[in-house]
C-alpha positions in Angstrom: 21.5 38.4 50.3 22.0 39.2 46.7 24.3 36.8 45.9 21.9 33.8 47.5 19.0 35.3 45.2 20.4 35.1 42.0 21.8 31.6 42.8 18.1 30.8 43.7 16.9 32.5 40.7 19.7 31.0 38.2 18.8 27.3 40.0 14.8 27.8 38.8 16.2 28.9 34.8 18.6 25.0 35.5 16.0 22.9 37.0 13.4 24.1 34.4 14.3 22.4 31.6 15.1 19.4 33.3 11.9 17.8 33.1 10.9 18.9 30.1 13.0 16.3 28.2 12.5 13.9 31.0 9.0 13.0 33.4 7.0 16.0 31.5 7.8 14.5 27.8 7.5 10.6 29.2 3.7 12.2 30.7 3.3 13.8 27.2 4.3 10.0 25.2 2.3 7.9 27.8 -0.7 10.8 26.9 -0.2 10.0 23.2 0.1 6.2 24.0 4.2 5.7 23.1 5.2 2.2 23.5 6.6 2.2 27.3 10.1 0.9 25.6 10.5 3.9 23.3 9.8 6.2 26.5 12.7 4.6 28.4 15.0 4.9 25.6 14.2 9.2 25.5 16.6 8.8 28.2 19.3 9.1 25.3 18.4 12.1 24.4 20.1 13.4 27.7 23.2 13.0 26.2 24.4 16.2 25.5 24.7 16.1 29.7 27.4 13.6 28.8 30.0 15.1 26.6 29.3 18.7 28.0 33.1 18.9 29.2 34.1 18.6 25.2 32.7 22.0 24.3 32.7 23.7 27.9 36.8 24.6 27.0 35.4 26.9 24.7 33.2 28.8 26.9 36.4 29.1 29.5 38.3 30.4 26.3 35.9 33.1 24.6 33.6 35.7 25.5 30.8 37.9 24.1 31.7 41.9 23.5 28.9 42.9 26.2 28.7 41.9 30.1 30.8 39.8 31.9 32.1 36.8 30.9 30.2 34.3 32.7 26.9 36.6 32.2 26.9 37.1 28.7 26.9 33.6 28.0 24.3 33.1 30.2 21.8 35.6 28.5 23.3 34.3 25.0 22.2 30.6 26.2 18.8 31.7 27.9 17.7 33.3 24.5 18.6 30.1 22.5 17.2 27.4 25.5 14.0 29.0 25.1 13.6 29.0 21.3 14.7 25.4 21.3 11.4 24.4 24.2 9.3 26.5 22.0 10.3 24.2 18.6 10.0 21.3 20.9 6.7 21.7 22.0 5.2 21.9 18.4 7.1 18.8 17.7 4.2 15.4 18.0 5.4 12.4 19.7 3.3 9.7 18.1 3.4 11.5 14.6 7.1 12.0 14.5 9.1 10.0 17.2 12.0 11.5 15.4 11.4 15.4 15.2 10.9 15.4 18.9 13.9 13.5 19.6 15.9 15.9 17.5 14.5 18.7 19.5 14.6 17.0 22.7 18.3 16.7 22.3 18.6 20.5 21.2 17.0 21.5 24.2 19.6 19.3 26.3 22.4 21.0 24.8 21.4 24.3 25.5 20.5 22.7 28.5 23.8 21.5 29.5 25.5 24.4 28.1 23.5 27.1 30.8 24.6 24.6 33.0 28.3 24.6 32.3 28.3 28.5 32.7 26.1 28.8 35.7 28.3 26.2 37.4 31.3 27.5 36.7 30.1 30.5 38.0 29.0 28.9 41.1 32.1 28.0 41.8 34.1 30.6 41.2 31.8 33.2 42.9 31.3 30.8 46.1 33.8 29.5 48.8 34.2 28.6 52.6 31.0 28.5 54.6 29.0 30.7 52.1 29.4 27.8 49.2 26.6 25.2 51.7 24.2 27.9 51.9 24.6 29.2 48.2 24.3 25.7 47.1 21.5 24.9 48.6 19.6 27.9 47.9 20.4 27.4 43.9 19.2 23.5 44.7 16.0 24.7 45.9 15.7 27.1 43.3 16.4 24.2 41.2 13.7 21.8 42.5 11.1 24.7 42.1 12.0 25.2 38.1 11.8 21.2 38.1 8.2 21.6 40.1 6.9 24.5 37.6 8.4 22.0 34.5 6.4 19.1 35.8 3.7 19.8 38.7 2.3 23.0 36.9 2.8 21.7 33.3 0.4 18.5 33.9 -2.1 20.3 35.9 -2.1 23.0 33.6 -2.9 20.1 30.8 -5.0 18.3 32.9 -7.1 20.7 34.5 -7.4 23.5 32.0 -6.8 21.3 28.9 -4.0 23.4 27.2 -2.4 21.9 24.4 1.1 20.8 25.0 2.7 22.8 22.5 1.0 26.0 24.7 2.6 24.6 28.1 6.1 24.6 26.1 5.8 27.8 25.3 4.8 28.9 28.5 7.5 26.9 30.1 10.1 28.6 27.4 9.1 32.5 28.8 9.6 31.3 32.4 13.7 31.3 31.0 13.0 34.8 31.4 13.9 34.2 35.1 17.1 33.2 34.6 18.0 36.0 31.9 16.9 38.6 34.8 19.3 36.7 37.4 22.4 36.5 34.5 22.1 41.0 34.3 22.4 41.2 37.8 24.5 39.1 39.0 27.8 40.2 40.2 30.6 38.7 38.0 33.1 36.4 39.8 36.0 38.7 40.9 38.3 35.3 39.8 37.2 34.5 36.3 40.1 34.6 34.2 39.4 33.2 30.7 42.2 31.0 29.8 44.8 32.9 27.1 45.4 29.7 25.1 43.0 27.0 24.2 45.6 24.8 25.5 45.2 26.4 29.1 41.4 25.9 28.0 41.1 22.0 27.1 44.6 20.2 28.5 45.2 21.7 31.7 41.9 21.3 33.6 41.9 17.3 32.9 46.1 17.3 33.3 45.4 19.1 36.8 42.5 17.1 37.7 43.8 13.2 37.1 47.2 14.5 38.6 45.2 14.0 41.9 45.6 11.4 44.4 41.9 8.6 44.1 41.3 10.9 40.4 39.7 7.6 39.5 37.7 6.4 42.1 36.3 10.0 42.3 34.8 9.7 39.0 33.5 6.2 39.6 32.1 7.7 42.8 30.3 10.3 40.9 29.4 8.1 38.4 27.6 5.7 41.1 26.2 7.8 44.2 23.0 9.2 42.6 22.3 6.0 40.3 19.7 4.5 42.5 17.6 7.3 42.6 18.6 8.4 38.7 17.2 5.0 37.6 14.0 4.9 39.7 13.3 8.7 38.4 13.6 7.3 34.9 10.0 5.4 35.4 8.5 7.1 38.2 6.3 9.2 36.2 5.3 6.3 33.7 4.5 4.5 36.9 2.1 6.7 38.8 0.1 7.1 35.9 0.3 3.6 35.4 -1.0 2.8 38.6 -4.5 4.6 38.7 -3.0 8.3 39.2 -4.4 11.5 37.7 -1.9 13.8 36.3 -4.3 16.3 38.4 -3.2 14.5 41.5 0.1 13.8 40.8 0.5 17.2 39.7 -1.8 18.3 42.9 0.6 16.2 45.4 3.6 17.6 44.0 2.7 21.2 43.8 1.6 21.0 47.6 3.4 18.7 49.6 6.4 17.9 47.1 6.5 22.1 47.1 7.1 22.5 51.1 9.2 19.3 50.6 11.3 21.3 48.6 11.4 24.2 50.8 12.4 22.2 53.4 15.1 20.6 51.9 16.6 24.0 50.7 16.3 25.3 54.2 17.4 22.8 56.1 19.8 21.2 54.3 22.0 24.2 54.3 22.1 24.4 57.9 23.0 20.7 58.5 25.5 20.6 55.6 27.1 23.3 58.0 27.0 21.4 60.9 27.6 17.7 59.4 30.2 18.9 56.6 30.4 17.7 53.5 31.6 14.0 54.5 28.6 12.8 57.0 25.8 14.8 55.0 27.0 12.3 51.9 26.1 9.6 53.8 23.5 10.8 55.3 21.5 12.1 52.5 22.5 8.9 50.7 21.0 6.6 52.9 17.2 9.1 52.5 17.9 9.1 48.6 17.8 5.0 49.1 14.8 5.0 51.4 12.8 7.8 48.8 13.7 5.1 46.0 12.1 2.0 47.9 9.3 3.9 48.9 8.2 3.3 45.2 8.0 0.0 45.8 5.7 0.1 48.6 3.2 2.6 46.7 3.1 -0.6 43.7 2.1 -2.8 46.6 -0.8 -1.0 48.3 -4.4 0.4 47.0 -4.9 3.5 45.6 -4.2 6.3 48.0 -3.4 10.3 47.7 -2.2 10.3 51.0 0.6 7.4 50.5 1.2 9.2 47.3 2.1 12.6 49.2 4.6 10.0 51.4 6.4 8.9 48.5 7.1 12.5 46.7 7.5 14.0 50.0 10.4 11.6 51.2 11.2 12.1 46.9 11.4 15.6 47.1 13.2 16.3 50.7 15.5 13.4 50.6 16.6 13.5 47.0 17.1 17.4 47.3 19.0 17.4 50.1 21.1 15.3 48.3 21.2 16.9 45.4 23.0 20.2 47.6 25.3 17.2 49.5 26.6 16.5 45.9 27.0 20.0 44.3 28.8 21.2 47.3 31.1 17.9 46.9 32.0 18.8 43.4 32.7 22.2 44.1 34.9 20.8 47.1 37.2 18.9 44.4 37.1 21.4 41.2 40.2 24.0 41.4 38.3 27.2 40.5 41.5 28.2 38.2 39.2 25.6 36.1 35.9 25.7 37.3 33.6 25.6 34.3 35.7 23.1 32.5 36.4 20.6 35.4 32.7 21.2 36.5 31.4 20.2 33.3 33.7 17.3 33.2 31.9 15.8 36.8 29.0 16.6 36.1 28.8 14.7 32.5 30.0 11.9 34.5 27.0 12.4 37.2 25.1 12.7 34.2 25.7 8.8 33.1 23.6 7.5 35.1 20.5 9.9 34.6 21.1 9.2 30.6 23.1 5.8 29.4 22.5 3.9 32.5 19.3 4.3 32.7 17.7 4.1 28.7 17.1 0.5 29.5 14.8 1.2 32.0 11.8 0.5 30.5 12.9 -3.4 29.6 14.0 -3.5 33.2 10.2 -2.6 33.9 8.6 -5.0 31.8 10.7 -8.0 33.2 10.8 -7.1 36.8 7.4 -5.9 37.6 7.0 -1.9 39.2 7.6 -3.3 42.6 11.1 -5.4 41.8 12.1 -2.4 39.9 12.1 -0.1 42.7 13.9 -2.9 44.8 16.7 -3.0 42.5 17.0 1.0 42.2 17.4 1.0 45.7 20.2 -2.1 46.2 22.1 -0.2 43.1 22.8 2.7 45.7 25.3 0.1 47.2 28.1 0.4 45.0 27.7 4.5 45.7 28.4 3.9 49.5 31.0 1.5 48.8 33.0 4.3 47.0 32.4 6.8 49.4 34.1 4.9 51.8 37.0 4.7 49.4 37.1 8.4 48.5 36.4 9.8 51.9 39.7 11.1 52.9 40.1 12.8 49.5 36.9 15.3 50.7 38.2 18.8 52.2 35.3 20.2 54.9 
């Protein structure tokens, strides 16, 4: 029971951040009337997620003289994530473009870095039937951090008219959360910190592309979640574009997108047991790809909460429950003797499509139309199935 709190607890200090360079600063630019071009291109400042593998050797390598390993990088992390939302939120969009980007990308990085120590904890502190439920437990956790960074933040704007440097700040002490999971945690019984930096930065990637389908792993990774990467790069933009409130939107996803949530994390546990890791790929897949094209119906019909609560409820279940699929994938392929390392490596890769792939997204918008859009996020899951099927067999239940 511990052990699934403090995954929960550590997935609400991951998903918190999140949106905060990504749907909750595109609501703060469309606010402050950002050309719709330069919000699609924030997706850049993601990066970081990218190249996280280059500097996650070191964190294998060295360790801080208090705690655990893994833990006191965590706390170290926490400390400097939440200084870095706090600069960013009295950064001004429309003023300075530039300051915020700067900041934006900060955050990611410390972002990215709790990441590469939380996951690497994951997986090392997680195996057989235990790693489904634990998963899915830090994936709801996750989701909620994602619903306090974006659900909570726009009411909160909307409703009580805080400034948005006051939500940052608010959002920064809510890292608090994850500091209080990183001191009780039990450390990892298998963490070994590498004695060379050789055993640090050459022998995780020797080990991994030593592998039989090392390639079409990474293109798989690189291509399952692009779909619903791309559509979630505009579907903030496009709510508000379309005669929504941020007091609905943030209404709709607080209540139903908040039991969608729970109900993901629940259940997807359960059926990941029962379907493995294999069939709840596809199967979750296929929902991600019908939570995309929903988007495309909302563009077509009138104003209407109750189609909105459709679309971020199919969002929010679907997506999550994919989300968990995933993780436990890449903990299935990543040999714990490099966990952080090779974890950060697959995951930069996942992170492609969330962040390069998708900056163009807001000229894909202005030539396609809302509606097309959505169309072609959803036929762009194809190539994701494709390479499951090729990649299969390689996937241990």
């Amino acid at each position: 029971m511990r052990i699934w709190l403090v995954h929960f607890l550590l997935g609400i200090s991951s998903g918190l951040p999140y949106l905060l360079t990504g749907s909750t600063l595109q609501a703060w630019m469309t606010d402050q009337h950002v050309d719709l071009k330069v919000i699609g291109l924030f997706a850049l400042v993601r990066t970081p997620y990218n190249f996280k593998f280059i500097w996650a050797p070191l964190m294998d390598r060295f360790s801080f003289p208090f705690l655990t390993h893994r833990r006191g990088w965590m706390v170290v992390i926490q400390i400097l994530l939440a200084a870095a939302l706090v600069a960013l939120g009295f950064s001004d969009p429309s003023a300075n473009p530039f300051k915020i980007a700067l900041f934006s990308v900060l955050v990611s990085f410390m972002s990215s870095s709790q990441d590469i120590v939380i996951d690497g904890y994951r997986t090392e502190s997680l195996s057989g039937k235990i790693q489904g439920m634990a998963t899915s437990s830090y994936i709801t956790g996750y989701r909620i951090g994602m619903l306090m960074a974006g659900a909570l933040a726009l009411y909160i704007v909307d409703q009580f008219h805080w400034a948005w440097s006051s939500v940052y700040a608010l959002m920064a002490t809510f890292i608090s959360i994850g500091v209080l999971a990183s001191l009780i945690a039990p450390e990892a019984k298998s963490t070994l910190a590498p004695k060379t930096l050789k055993e640090a930065v050459i022998d995780p990637f020797l080990d991994f592309f030593k592998r039989a389908q090392a390639i079409w792993l990474l293109l798989f990774i690189v291509f399952y979640k692009f779909g619903d990467n791309l559509a979630g790069a505009m579907s903030t933009p496009f709510i508000l574009s379309i005669g929504y409130t941020k007091t609905e939107y943030a209404l709709v996803a607080k209540g139903v997108g908040f039991f969608a949530v729970l109900a993901g994390g629940f259940l997807g546990g359960p059926l990941m047991l029962k379907l493995g890791v294999k069939k709840s790929l596809w199967f979750f897949g296929v929902g991600q790809a019908i939570a995309v094209m929903s988007f495309a119906w909302l563009a077509n019909i009138p104003h209407d909460v109750k189609s909105l609560s459709i679309v971020i409820l199919s969002e929010n279940f679907f997506i999550g429950c994919g989300a968990a699929a995933f993780s436990a994938f890449l903990s299935n392929i990543t040999n714990k003797k490099f966990s952080a390392t090779q974890y950060a490596l697959l995951t930069s890769l996942m992170a492609l499509s969330s962040t390069v792939l998708s900056s163009p997204s807001g000229y894909l918008v202005e030539k396609l139309g809302w509606s097309s859009y959505f169309i072609f996020c959803a036929l762009i899951t194809i190539p994701g199935f494709l390479l499951l099927a090729k990649i299969q067999k390689s996937i241990q239940e």
